[in-house]
Each structure stands twice: as structure tokens, then as C-alpha cells.
C-alpha positions in Angstrom: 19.3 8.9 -24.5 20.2 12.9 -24.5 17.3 13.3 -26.7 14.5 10.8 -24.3 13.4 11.6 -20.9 13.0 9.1 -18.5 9.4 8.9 -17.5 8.7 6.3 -14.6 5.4 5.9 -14.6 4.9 5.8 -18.8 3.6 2.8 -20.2 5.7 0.0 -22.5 6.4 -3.3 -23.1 9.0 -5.3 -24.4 8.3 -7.5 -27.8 9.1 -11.1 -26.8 10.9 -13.7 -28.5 9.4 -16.7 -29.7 9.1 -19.8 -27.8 10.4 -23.4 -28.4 8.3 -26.0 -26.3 10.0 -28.5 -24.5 8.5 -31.8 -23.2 8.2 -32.1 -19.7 10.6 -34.1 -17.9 9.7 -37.8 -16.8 12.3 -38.4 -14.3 10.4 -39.1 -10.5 11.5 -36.7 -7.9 14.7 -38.5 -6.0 17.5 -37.1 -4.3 20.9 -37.7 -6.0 23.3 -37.1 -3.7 26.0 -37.7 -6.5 25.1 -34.2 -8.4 27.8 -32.8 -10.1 27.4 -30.0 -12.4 28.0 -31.6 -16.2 27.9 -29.9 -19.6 24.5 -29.3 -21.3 22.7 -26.4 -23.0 20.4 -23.8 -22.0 16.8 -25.0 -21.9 14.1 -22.7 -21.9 11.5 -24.0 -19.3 9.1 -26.8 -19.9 5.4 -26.7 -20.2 3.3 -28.9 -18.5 -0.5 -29.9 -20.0 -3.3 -30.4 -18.0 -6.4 -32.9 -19.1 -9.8 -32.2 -18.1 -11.3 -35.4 -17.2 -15.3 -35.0 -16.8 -16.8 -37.9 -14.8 -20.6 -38.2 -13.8 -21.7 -38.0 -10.5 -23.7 -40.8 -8.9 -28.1 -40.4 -8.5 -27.4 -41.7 -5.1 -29.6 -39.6 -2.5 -26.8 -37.6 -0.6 -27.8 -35.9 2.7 -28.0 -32.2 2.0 -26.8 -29.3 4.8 -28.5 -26.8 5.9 -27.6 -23.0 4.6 -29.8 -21.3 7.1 -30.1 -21.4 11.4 -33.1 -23.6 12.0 -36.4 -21.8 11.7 -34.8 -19.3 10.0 -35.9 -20.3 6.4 -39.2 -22.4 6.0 -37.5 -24.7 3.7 -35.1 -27.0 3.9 -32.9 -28.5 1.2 -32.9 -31.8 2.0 -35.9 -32.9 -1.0 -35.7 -30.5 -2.9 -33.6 -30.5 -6.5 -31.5 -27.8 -6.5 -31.7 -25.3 -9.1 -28.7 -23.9 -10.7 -28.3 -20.1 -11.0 -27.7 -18.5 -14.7 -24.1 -17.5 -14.9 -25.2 -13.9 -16.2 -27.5 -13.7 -13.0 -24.2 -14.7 -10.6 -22.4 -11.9 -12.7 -24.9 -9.3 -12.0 -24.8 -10.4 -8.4 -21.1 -9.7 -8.0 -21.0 -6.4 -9.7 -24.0 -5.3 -7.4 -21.8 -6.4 -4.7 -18.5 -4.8 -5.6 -20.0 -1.3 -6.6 -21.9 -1.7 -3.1 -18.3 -2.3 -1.2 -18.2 0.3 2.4 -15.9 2.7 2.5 -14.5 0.9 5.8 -13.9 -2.2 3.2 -12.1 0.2 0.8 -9.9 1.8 3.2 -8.6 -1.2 4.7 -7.6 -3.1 1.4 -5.4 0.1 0.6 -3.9 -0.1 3.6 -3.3 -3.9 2.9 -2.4 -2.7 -0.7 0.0 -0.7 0.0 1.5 -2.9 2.6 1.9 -5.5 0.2 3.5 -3.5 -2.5 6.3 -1.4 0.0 4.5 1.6 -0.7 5.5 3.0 3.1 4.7 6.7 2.3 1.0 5.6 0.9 0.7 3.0 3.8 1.4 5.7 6.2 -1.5 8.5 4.2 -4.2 5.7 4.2 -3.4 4.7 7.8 -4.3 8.1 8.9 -7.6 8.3 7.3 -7.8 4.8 8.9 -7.7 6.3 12.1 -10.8 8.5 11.5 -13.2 6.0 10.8 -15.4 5.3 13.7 -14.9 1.6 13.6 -11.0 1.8 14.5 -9.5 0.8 16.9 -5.2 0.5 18.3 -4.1 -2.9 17.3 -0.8 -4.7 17.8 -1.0 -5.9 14.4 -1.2 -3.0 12.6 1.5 -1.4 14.0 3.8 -4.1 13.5 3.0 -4.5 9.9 4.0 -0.6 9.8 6.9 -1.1 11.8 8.5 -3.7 9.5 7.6 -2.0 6.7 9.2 1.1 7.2 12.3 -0.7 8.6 12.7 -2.7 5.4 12.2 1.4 3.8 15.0 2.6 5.5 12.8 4.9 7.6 13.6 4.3 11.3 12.8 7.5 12.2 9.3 7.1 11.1 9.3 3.7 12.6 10.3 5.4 16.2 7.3 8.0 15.6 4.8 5.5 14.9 6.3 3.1 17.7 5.6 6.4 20.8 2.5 7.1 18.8 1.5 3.4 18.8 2.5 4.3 22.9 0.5 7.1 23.4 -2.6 5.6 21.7 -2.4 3.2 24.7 -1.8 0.0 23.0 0.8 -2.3 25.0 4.4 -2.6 23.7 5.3 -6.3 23.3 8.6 -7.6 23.0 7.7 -8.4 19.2 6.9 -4.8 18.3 10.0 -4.0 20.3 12.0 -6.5 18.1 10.5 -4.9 15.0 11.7 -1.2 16.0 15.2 -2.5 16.8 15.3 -4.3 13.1 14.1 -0.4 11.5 17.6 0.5 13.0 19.7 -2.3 12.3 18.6 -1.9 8.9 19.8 1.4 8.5 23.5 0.3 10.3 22.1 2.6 14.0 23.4 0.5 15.6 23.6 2.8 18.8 19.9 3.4 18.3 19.4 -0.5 18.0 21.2 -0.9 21.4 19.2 1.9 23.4 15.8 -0.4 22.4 17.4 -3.5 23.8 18.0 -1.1 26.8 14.5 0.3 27.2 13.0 -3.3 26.7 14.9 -4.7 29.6 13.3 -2.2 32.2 9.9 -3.6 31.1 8.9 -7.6 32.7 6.9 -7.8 29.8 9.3 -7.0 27.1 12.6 -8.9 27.9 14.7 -9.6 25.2 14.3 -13.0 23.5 17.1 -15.1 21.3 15.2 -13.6 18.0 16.5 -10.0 19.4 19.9 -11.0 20.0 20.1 -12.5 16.8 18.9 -9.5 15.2 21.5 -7.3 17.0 24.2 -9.9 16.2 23.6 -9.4 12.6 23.7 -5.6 12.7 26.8 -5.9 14.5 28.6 -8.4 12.2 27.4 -6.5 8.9 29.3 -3.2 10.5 32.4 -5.4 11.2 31.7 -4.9 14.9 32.5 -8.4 16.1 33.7 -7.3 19.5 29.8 -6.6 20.1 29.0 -10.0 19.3 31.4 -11.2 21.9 29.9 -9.2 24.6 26.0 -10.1 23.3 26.8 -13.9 23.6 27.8 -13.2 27.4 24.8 -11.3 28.0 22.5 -13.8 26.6 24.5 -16.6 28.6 24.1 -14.6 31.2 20.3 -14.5 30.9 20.4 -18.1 30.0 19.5 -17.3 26.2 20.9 -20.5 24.1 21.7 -18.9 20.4 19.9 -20.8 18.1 20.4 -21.9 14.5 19.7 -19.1 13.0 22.0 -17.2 15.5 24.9 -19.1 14.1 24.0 -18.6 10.7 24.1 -14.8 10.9 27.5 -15.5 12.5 28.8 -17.6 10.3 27.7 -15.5 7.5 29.3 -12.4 8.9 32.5 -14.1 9.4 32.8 -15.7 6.2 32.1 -12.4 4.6 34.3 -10.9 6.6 37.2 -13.5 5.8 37.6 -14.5 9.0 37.6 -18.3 7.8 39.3 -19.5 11.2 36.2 -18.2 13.3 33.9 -19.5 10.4 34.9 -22.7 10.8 34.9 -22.7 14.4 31.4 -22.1 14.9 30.4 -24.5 12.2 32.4 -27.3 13.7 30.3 -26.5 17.2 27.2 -26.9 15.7 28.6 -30.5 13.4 29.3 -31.6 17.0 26.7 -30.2 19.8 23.2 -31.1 19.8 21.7 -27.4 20.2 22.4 -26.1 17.1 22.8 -29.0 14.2 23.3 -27.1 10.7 20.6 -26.8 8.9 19.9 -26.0 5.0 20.3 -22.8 6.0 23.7 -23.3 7.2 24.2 -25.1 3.7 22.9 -21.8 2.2 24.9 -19.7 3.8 28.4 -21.5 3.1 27.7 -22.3 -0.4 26.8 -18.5 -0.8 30.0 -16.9 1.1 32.4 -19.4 -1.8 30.1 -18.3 -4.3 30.4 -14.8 -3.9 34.5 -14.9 -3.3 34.7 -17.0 -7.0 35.8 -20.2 -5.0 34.0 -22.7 -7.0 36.0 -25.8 -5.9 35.3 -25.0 -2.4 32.2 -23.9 -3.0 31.3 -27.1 -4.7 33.5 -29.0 -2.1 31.1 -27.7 0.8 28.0 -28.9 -1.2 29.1 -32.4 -1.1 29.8 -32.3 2.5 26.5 -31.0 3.4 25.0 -33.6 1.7 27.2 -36.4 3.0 25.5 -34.8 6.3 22.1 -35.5 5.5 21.5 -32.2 4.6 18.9 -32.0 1.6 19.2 -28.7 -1.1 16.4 -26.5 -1.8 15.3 -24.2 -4.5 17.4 -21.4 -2.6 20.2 -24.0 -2.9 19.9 -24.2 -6.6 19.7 -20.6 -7.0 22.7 -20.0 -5.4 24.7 -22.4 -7.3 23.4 -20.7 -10.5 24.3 -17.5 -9.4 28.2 -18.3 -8.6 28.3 -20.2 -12.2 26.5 -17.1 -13.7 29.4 -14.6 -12.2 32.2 -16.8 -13.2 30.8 -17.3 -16.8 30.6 -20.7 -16.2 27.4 -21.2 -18.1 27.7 -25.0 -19.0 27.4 -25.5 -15.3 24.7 -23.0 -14.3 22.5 -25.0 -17.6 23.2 -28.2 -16.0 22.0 -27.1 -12.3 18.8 -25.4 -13.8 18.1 -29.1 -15.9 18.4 -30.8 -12.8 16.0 -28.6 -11.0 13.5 -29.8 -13.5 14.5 -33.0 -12.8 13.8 -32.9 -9.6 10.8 -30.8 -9.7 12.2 -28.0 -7.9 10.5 -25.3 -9.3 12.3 -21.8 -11.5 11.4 -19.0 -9.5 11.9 -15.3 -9.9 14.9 -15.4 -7.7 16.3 -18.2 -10.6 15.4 -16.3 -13.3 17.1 -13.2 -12.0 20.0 -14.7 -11.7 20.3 -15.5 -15.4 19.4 -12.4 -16.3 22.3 -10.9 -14.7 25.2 -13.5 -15.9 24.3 -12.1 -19.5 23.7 -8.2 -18.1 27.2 -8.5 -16.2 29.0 -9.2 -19.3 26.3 -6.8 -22.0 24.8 -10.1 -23.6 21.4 -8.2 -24.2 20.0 -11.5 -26.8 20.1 -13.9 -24.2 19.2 -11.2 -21.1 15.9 -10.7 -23.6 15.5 -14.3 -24.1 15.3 -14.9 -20.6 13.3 -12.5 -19.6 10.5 -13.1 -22.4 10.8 -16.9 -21.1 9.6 -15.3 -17.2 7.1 -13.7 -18.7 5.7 -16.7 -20.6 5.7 -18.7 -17.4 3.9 -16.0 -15.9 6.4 -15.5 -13.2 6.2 -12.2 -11.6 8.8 -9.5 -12.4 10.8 -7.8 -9.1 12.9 -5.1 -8.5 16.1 -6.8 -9.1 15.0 -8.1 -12.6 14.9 -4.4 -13.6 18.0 -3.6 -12.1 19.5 -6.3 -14.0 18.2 -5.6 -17.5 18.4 -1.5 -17.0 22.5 -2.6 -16.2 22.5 -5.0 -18.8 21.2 -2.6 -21.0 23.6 0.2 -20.3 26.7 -2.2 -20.7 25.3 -3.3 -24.2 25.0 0.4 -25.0 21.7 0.1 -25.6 20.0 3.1 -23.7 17.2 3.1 -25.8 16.1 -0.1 -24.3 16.7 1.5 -20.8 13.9 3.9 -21.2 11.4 1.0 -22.4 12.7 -1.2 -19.3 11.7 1.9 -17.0 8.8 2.4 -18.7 7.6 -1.0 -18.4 8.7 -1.1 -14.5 6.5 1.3 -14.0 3.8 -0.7 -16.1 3.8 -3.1 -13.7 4.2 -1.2 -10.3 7.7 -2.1 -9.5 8.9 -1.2 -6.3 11.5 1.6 -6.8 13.7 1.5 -4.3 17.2 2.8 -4.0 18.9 0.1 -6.1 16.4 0.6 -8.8 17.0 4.5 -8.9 21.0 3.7 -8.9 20.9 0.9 -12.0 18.8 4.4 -13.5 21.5 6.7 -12.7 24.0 4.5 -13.4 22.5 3.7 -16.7 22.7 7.9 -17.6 26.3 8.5 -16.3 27.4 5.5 -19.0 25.4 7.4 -21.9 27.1 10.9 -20.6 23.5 12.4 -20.5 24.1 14.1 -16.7 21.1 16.2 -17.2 18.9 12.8 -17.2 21.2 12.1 -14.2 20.5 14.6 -12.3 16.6 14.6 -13.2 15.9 11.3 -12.0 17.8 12.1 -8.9 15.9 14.9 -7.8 12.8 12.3 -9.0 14.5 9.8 -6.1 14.5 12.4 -3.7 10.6 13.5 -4.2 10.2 9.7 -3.8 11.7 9.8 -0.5 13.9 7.1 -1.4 17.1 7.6 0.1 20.7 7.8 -1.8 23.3 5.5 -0.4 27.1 6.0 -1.3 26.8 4.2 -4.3 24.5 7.1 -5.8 26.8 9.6 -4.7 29.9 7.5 -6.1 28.8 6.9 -9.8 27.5 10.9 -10.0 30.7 12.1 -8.6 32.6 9.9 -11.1 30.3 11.2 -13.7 30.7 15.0 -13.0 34.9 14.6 -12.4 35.4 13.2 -15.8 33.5 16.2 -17.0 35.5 18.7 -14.9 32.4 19.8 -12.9 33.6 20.6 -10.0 31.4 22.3 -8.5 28.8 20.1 -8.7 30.8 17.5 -7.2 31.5 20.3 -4.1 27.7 20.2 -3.6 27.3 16.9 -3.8 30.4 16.2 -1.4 28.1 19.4 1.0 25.0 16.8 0.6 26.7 13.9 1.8 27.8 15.4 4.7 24.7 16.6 5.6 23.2 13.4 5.2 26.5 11.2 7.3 26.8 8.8 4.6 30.1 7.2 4.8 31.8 6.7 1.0 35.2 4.8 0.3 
């Protein structure tokens, strides 16, 4: 990899593997609440086949509508056979029409565009030259869309710049677009900055607080271990007689469990077995199975699942996914085979998210055949690629020593407009520290920077690692300088 430069914007693709059909499966869709996870091989996903039945239309005389206002047209369709247009005149047609498509229509589907793909920093360019078109005009909805954009970015600042601009433009703050500034700094763990917005919006009638703010504070507050603000939120929303909701609980009971707090955790999941407010939901199912999936306690884990269901709770695709992903960490691949057969089973459909998951139970552990055969079965079912499918084959690449193959996975991420976001640019770093090329290191993270994507203390962690078992310290003194400057907390 000394010898390659990572180039993220360079054309590739990866050569797949061939297929083995399988028949689809017969079984009807019906719950079985008696599940339990069995021995069977990996199947790679069955095809369905689709038969084109042609049947002829009746000659009975069918009352035709109108495609014109009345007197508009001096026919009327109503006698008359229609005549159908030559497929090579309907082509013509459309190309006219797309070549004749108004700059107004241009500008605002890249402003969609780039909403849709996270690109913040072109979202923000083409909203400016938004604003100069005659035709504009300060909408709620916009700004919003921004707003929770750039908080998913990591850019609260810019959120808080659009949000006074969105102000001074004379658009009306709502409690929603208030809501979405306060999520740009829980996001980024502000969670003094989050609690000065809940302070402005309670001087405004208009923009009280509602139970979907709360929640949102709660969570910041339990991610940061902070759980004597939580105490103090549920009194101030009892206080404005605001009942937490569901989803309230699960962002407690997530942050407890993740936490190990599993007295507390049970505690507020035995209020909601009992009340009548807040009954658990799948959600809540989610959320348990995930906290014993990610700690490696499968017996509980699966002990949980049972007792949701015995509750009437149903699983979901999410459900599923979750399941696969504890097996997959555990190396318990028997078990994540036999939850992905009865998905099909079931008719629960493999999505990205399941697919993922595979893919990393063979990156964790360098198993680069099946990773590959995995991800050339996606493909083939034409399920989209994310960001975290890269991450997972640029890490399973690096631990099979295959850095070659980390350059083509890079390539083709860029092939097919893959977000890059921090985790992305970390699996690349991480990728070069394990080959010892800390000149490509250190070139895609000055690339990160230029993106404007920002390094957490997991970037600054492997390259420190990277340059102390090289002796380079004084690289490592300007990184420590860096991380200072930027107040990023590192174990």
C-alpha cells in the first residue's frame, strides 16, 4: 500500500463471485412465537420470478374523461378511438422536455440532491444561489431540512447560523425548528448549548417545549452519563404536566442498560409492563435485545426475546437484525444462518442494515472469502451499499492484510457516492496505520480535514498509536497541540 495512493473519488469495482440460485421459500407468513435459533448453513438469498400474464380487455363502451376544462378543446374524447403515440415520438418528447428544464427546476433538485445524499457543505452552496432567484421565498421547511442535516453533520455551529439567519429573514421560529437546533447540539454532546435552547424556547408562547424535546434532551444527557439531568428533566416536565412517552423510556432504558445500571433498567421497564401510559413497544423489545447483544449476553439476550413475545410483542426486520448482529460478534454463525432463514420464512425482507451485519462477523475476525461473498450477494439483489458496508469491508480488509483490496473498496466508495463521514475516513486511516504506510495516513487525513469532516478521538487514537510505535514523537506532540485546540476528550 506504500507504493498506491488512495484516491477517493477514482473509479473501481469489485469482480463478484458467482451465484447459486435458491428456490424461493413456500412457507405462508405466521408468527412462531416458539423461534429458537437452530443449526443450518448460510443461504445466499432467494430469487423470486415474476410471470407476465397478458389478458384482453373487454370492447365494452367505457365512459371516457375529459383531459381539457370544458370549452377549452373542441373535442371531446368520449367517441372517438384513441390513437396510440409511437414510442420514438414519446422519447423525443421527454428529451425536449428535460433539455428544456428552468434553471429554478435545476436549482432546487440540487438542493434536494444534496439533502438526500448528506452533502451539508453543497447543500449549504446551492442554498445560497437559492436565495437569489427571484421566485424564493423564507420557508419553514427548508430550514428545517438544513437544520437536521447539519446536526446529523456534526455542524451545530452552522446549524445556529442558519437558525438567526432563518430569524433575521423574518420567518417564525416554531417549537419544531427549535427542537431541531437543540438535536445539532445534542449531537455533538453540547449539552450546555442544548440546554440554553430549551431556555430561549420557554420565553416564547409559541415555542414551549413539547415531550419530543425532553426526550431529545434526555438522550443527550444519558449518552454523557449525566443521569442526574434526567432526574431533574422528569420534574420539570411533571411540572409542566408533560407525560414521557414510549419513546422517552426507551432512550432511558437504553442509556441505563448501556450504562450498566441494570437495577434502574429494570425499574423503568417494569413501570411501563404495569402502567397504561407507556406499554412497551417493539421498540422497547429492540432496545433490550440490543443492550444483551452488545454486552455478549446471549442467554439473556435470547431470554428477553421470549418474554417479549410471551407479551404480545411481535419482531421486526430491526429485530432480526439485531439478533444477527450479536450471533455475528460472538461467532456464533450457525445461529445468525438460522435467524436469516427464518426471515425468509417469514417474509421479512434482507435489508442493507442485514447484510451489513454479515459483512462485519467475517471483517471482525479477517474472513475476506465470505466478507466478498456477501457483499457480491447485496449487489446481486441490488441492495444499496452504505457507509457502514465500506467501513466493514475497508476493516475487513485491513485485518486480512489485504490492503490492496482497501484501495479498490475506496475506489469503488467513491464510485458510488458514498457518504464519507468520520467513521469512513477512520476505517481509511485505520486501514494505513496496520500496513505502516503513515505517509498515506497522514494524506488522507489532511484529505478529511479539506472535507470538513471532523476527527473524533478515535482518529487521533489509532494515529498516535501509529506514530509512538515508530518513535515519532513529535508528531504525536502536534497532534496532542491539535486535540487541544479542538477540546476533544481521549481516554
Amino acid at each position: 500500500m506504500a507504493s498506491s495512493s488512495v484516491s477517493l473519488s477514482f473509479s473501481s469495482s469489485l469482480h463478484p463471485h458467482p451465484l447459486s440460485p435458491n428456490k424461493s421459500p413456500t412457507a405462508h407468513r405466521a408468527q412462531d412465537p416458539n423461534f429458537k435459533p437452530a443449526h443450518c448453513a448460510y443461504a445466499a438469498p432467494a430469487k423470486s420470478t415474476r410471470s407476465a400474464n397478458s389478458s384482453s380487455s373487454s370492447s365494452s363502451s367505457q365512459t371516457r374523461k375529459r383531459h381539457w376544462k370544458q370549452g377549452e378543446y373542441p373535442g371531446v374524447s368520449e367517441t372517438s378511438i384513441p390513437r396510440r403515440t409511437p414510442l420514438k415520438n414519446v422519447k423525443k418528447k421527454l428529451d425536449r422536455k428535460d433539455k428544456a428544464k428552468a434553471w429554478v427546476n435545476t436549482v432546487t433538485e440540487e438542493f434536494c440532491h444534496s439533502i438526500d445524499n448528506k452533502q451539508w457543505l453543497r447543500a449549504l452552496e446551492v442554498f445560497e444561489m437559492l436565495k437569489e432567484q427571484p421566485f424564493y421565498q423564507p420557508k419553514e421547511g427548508t430550514y428545517m431540512r438544513l437544520l437536521l442535516l447539519l446536526g446529523r453533520s456534526g455542524q451545530p455551529q452552522r446549524a445556529q447560523s442558519l437558525f438567526d439567519e432563518m430569524v433575521g429573514e423574518g420567518c417564525q421560529p416554531t417549537a419544531e425548528l427549535y427542537t431541531a437546533l437543540l438535536t445539532a447540539y445534542c449531537r455533538s454532546n453540547l449539552i450546555h448549548d442544548a440546554f440554553s435552547v430549551l431556555n430561549q424556547m420557554k420565553t416564547f408562547p409559541q415555542c414551549q417545549p413539547d415531550v419530543f424535546t425532553y426526550s431529545t434532551l434526555i438522550k443527550a444527557c444519558i449518552d454523557n452519563l449525566q443521569f442526574e439531568l434526567v432526574e431533574s428533566l422528569y420534574e420539570e416536565m411533571a411540572a409542566r404536566s408533560i407525560t414521557p412517552n414510549t419513546v422517552t423510556q426507551n432512550v432511558v432504558l437504553s442509556g441505563y442498560g448501556k450504562a450498566g445500571m441494570y437495577d434502574q433498567m429494570e425499574r423503568v421497564l417494569s413501570g411501563m409492563l404495569e402502567g397504561e401510559s407507556c406499554k412497551p413497544d417493539v421498540w422497547t423489545m429492540n432496545v433490550i435485545l440490543t443492550i444483551f447483544g452488545n454486552k455478549g449476553q446471549i442467554e439473556m439476550m435470547e431470554r428477553w426475546y421470549q418474554k417479549f413475545r410471551d407479551f404480545g410483542i411481535e419482531p421486526e426486520t430491526r429485530t432480526f437484525n439485531i439478533l444477527i448482529n450479536a450471533y455475528g460478534k460472538k461467532k456464533l454463525y450457525d445461529k445468525m444462518s438460522t435467524v436469516m432463514e427464518y426471515m425468509r420464512k417469514l417474509h421479512f425482507p434482507w435489508t442493507t442494515a442485514t447484510y451489513n451485519n454479515v459483512i462485519e462477523a467475517f471483517a471482525d475476525v479477517g474472513d475476506a472469502k465470505n466478507m466478498e461473498y456477501t457483499f457480491d450477494q447485496m449487489r446481486a439483489e441490488d441492495m444499496k451499499a452504505d457507509t457502514k458496508t465500506f467501513c466493514c469491508l475497508i476493516r475487513g480488509y485491513a485485518n486480512a492484510g489485504l490492503f490492496h483490496k482497501v484501495i479498490s473498496s475506496v475506489q469503488l466508495a467513491g464510485k458510488f457516492e458514498i457518504p464519507e463521514n468520520t467513521t469512513f475516513y477512520n476505517a481509511v486511516i485505520s486501514a494505513c496505520a496496520k500496513a505502516d504506510d503513515l505517509m498515506e495516513m497522514e494524506r488522507v487525513f489532511n484529505r478529511m480535514k479539506e472535507k470538513q469532516v471532523s476527527p473524533d478521538s478515535s482518529t487521533y487514537a489509532v494515529m498516535v498509536e501509529a506514530y509512538r510505535q515508530e518513535g515519532m514523537n513529535d508528531k504525536i506532540y502536534y497532534l496532542e497541540q491539535e486535540i487541544s485546540a479542538d477540546g476533544i476528550q481521549t481516554d
